[in-house]
C-alpha positions in Angstrom: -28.1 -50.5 -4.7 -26.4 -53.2 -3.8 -24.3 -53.2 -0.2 -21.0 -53.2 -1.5 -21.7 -49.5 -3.2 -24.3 -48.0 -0.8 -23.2 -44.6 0.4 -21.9 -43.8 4.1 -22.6 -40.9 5.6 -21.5 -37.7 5.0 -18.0 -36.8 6.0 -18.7 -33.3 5.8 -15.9 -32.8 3.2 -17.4 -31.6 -0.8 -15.5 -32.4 -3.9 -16.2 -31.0 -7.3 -15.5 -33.1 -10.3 -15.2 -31.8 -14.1 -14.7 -34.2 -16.7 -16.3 -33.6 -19.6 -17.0 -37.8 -20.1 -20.2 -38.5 -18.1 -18.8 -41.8 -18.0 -16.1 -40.8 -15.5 -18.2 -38.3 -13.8 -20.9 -41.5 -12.9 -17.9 -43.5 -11.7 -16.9 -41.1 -9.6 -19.7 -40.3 -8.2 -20.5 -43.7 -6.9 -16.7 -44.5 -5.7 -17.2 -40.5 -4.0 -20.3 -41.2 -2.3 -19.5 -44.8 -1.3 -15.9 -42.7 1.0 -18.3 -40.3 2.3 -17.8 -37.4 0.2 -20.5 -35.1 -1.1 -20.3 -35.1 -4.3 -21.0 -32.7 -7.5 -19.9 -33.6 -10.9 -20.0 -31.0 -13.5 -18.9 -31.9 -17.4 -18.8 -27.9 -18.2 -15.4 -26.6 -17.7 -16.8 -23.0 -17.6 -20.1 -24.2 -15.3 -17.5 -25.3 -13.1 -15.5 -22.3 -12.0 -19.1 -20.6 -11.8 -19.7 -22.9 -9.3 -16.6 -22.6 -7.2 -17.3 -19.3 -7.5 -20.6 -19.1 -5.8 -20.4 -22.8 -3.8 -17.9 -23.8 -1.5 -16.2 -26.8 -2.2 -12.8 -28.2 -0.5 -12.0 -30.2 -3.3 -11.5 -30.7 -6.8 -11.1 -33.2 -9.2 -10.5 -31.6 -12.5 -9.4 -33.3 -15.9 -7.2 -31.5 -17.9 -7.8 -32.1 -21.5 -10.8 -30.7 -21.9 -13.2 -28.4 -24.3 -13.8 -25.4 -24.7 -10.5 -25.0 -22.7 -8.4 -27.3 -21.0 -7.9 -27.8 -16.8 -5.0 -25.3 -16.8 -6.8 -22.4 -17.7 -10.1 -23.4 -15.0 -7.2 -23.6 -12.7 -6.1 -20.1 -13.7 -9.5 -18.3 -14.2 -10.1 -19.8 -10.3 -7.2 -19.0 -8.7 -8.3 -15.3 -9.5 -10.6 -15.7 -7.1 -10.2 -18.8 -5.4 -6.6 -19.6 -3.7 -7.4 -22.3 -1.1 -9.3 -24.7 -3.4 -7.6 -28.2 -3.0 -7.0 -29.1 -6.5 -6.2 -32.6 -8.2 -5.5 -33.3 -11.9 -6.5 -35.8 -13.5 -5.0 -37.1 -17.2 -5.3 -40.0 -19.5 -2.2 -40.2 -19.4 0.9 -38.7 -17.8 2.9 -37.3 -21.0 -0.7 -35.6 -21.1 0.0 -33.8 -17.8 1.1 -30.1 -18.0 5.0 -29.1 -17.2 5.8 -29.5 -13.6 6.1 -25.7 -13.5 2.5 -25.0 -14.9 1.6 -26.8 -11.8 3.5 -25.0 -9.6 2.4 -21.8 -10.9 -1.0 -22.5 -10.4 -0.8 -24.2 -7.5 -2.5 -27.5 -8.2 -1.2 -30.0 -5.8 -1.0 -33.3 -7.5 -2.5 -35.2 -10.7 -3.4 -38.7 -10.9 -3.8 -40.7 -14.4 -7.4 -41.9 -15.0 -7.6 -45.3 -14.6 -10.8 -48.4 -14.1 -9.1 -48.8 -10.1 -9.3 -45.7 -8.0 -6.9 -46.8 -5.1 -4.4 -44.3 -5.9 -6.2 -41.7 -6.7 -8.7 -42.7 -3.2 -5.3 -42.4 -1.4 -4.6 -38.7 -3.2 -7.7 -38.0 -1.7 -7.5 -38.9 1.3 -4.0 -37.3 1.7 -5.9 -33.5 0.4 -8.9 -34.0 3.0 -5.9 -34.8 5.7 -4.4 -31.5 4.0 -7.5 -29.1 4.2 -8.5 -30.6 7.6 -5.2 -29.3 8.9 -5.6 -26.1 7.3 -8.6 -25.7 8.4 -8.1 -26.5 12.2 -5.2 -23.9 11.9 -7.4 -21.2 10.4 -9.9 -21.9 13.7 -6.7 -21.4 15.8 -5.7 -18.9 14.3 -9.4 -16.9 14.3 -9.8 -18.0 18.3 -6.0 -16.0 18.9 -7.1 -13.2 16.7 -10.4 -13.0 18.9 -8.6 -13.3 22.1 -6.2 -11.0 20.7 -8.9 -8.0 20.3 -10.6 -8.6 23.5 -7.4 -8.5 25.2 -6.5 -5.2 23.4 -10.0 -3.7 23.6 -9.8 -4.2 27.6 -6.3 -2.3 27.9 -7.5 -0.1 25.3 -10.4 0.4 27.8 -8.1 0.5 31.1 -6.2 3.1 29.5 -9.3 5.1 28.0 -10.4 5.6 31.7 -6.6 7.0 32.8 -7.2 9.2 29.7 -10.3 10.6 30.5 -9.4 11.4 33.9 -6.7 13.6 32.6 -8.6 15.6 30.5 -11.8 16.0 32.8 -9.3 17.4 35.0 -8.7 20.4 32.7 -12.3 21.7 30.7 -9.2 23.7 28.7 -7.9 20.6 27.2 -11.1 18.7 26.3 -11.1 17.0 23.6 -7.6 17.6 22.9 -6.3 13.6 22.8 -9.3 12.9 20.1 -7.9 16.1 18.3 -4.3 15.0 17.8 -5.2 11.5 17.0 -7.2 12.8 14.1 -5.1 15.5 13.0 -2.3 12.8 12.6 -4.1 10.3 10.9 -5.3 13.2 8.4 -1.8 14.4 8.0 -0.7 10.2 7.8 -3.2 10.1 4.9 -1.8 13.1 3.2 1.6 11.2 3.2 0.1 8.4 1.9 1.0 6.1 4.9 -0.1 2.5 5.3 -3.7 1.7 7.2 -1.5 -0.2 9.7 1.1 3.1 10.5 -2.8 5.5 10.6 -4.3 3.1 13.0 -1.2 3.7 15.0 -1.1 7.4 14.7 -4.9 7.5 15.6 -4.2 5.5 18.6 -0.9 6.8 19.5 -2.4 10.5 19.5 -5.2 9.4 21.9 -2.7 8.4 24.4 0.2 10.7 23.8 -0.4 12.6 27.1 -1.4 9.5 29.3 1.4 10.6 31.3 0.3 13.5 32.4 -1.6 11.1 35.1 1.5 11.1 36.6 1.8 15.1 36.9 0.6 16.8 39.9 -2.8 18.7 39.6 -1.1 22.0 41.4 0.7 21.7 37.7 -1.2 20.7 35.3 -3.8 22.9 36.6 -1.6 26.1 36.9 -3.2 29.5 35.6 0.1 31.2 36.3 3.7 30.7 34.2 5.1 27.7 35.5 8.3 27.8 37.3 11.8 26.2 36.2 11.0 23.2 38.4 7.4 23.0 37.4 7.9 23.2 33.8 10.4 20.3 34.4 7.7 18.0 35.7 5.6 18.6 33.3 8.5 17.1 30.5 8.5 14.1 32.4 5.0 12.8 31.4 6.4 11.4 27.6 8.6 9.1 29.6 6.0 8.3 32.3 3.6 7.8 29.6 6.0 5.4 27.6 6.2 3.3 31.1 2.7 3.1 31.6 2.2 1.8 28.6 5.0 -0.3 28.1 3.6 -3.1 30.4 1.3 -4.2 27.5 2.7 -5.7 24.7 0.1 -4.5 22.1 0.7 -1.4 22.6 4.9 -1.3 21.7 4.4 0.7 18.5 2.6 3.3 20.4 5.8 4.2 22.4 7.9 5.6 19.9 4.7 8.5 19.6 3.9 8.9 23.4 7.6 9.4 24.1 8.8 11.3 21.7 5.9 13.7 20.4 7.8 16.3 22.2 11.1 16.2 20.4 12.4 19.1 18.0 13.7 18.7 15.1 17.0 20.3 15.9 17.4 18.2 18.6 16.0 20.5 21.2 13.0 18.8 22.3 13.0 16.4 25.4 12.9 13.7 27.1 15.7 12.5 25.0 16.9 15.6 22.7 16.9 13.3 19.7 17.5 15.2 16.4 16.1 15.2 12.7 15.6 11.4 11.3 16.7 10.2 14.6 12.7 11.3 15.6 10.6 8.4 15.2 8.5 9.4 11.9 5.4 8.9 13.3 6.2 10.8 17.0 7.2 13.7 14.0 3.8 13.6 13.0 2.1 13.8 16.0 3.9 16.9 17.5 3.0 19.1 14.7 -0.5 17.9 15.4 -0.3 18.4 19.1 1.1 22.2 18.5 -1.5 22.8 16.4 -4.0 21.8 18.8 -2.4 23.7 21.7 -2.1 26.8 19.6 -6.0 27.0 18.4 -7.0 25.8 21.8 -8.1 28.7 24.1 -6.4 28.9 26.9 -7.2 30.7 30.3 -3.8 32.9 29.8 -5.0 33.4 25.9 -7.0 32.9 23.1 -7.2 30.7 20.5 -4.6 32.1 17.6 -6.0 32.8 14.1 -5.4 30.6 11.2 -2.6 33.3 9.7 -0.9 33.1 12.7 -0.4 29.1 13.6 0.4 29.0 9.7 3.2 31.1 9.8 4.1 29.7 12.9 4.1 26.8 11.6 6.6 28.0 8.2 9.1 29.7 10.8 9.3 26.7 12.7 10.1 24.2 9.6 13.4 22.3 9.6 13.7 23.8 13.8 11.1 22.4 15.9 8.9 20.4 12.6 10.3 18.0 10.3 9.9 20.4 7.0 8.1 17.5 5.4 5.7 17.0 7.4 5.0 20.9 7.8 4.7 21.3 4.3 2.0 18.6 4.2 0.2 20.0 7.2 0.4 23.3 5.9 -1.1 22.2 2.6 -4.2 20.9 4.2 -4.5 24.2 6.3 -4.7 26.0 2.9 -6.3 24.0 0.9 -8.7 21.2 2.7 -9.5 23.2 6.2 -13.2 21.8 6.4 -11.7 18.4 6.9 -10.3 20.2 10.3 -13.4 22.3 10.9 -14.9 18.6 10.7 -12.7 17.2 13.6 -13.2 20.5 15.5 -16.6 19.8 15.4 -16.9 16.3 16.3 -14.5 16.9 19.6 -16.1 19.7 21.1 -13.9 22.1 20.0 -15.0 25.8 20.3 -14.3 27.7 17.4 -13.1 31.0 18.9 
């Protein structure tokens, strides 16, 4: 090879060409190699979107007249699959090239007439690689704060697993009962069809709705005997002292509107802030028909666990009162027709069966 063609070294960067003249494919192969690229050259349209299919390339040079089928439709058939691929047109001629909106439909981001010099399309080249590399570098960014992002969470998440669990092993009553509500509400989320994003809130909204019970004396929470006025007072403080403690972490802001607020009514009777109807955050709806539930089956030292019958027509009188009727009509549903999915959670939390 003579030293005005011999290849440098890799650049790291792989470029796909299909053209079905092998003529332009050897051509490019040598001007390719010779800038650094890797190079593949394919002549097969239809081999070629295999191949981005199953290789990884960051760039393509793709002519468009073509047979069987022309580069618009390898463009389309890739983009099924393939949205990122850098891709380059090249024509014989540019009254050849497809409309400008074909291009923009598929995203192909530039074309380039074939010609015996290959400055102008080196330069269209270079310009993509300076393209992907920036894309590329933002994607890494963009992983690393995602990554720092969940270890952050994961150690509040942690921080505030070790308040939780100090609460409950306080109590052997209320064992389990957190784990309970958070998947009562994501089964009751589910049933009205709510987004992944709004059930991974519910799930970890109801595993911290009581956090702020830490903040509730023991000679309270631990009471056998009816509370008094100014005890039972206390004890509605710990939605609002719950919100606080949690309200120093950013990550955790759509969990607020649940920990506060699970213990509103639907006719506006509920506390800490006697919000009413659709003014209830829908989610903090969700959650306090979970929470009753849980409360009602769980045995208690002053009772026992109430049968099915009973928390379901509990759970009818109370509709459009203390339960968003909505929501109870879903969560009644399940009760009659899909109870071994809450047998299931029972189960898995610990949960005597009484």
């Amino acid at each position: 090879m003579r030293k005005g063609i011999q290849a440098q070294a890799s650049n790291g960067y792989k470029i796909i060409v299909v053209d079905d003249e092998i003529g332009i494919i050897d051509s490019l192969s040598i001007f390719l190699k010779r800038s650094g690229y890797e190079f593949t050259g394919v002549t097969d349209p239809l081999e070629a979107i295999e191949k981005v299919k199953n290789e990884h390339f960051d760039l393509m040079l793709l002519d468009f007249i073509m047979t069987p089928i022309h580069g618009d439709k390898v463009v389309e058939e890739i983009r099924k699959f393939n949205k990122e691929l850098y891709i380059l047109l090249l024509t014989g001629h540019k009254d050849l090239a497809p409309p400008l909106e074909t291009i923009r439909r598929l995203d192909i981001q530039g074309y380039c007439e074939k010609s015996d010099k290959f400055d102008q399309l080196l330069l269209l080249i270079e310009s993509g690689i300076k393209a992907i590399s920036q894309m590329n570098l933002i994607k890494e960014i963009n992983t690393e704060l995602k990554e720092a992002n969940e270890q952050l969470e994961k150690a509040y998440i942690e921080s505030i697993e070790t308040l939780r669990y100090t609460v409950e092993a306080k109590d052997k009553y209320t064992k389990g009962h957190s784990d309970r509500v958070a998947a009562y509400s994501v089964l009751i989320g589910k049933k009205l069809g709510l987004s992944e994003e709004d059930l991974h809130t519910l799930q970890i909204g109801g595993l911290f709705h009581d956090i702020g019970k830490i903040g509730v004396p023991d000679s309270i929470l631990l009471k056998n005997a009816k509370l008094t006025d100014d005890e039972y007072s206390e004890i509605k403080n710990h939605p609002t002292i719950g919100a606080h403690i949690l309200s120093n972490a950013t990550i955790f802001k759509d969990l607020l509107p649940i920990v506060k607020h699970h213990h509103e009514r639907y006719d506006g009777h509920g506390y800490p802030s006697q919000l009413k109807g659709e003014d209830i955050p829908y989610l903090a709806r969700i959650a306090a028909i979970a929470d009753t539930f849980d409360a009602m089956t769980s045995k208690r030292p002053y009772r026992d666990a109430l049968s099915l019958e009973t928390v379901l027509s509990e759970i009818e009188r109370c509709k459009g009162t203390q339960f968003d009727p909505n929501i109870a009509d879903a969560f009644i549903d399940i009760l009659k027709n899909s109870y071994d999915e809450i047998e299931k959670i029972q189960k898995s939390t610990e949960y005597a069966v009484v």
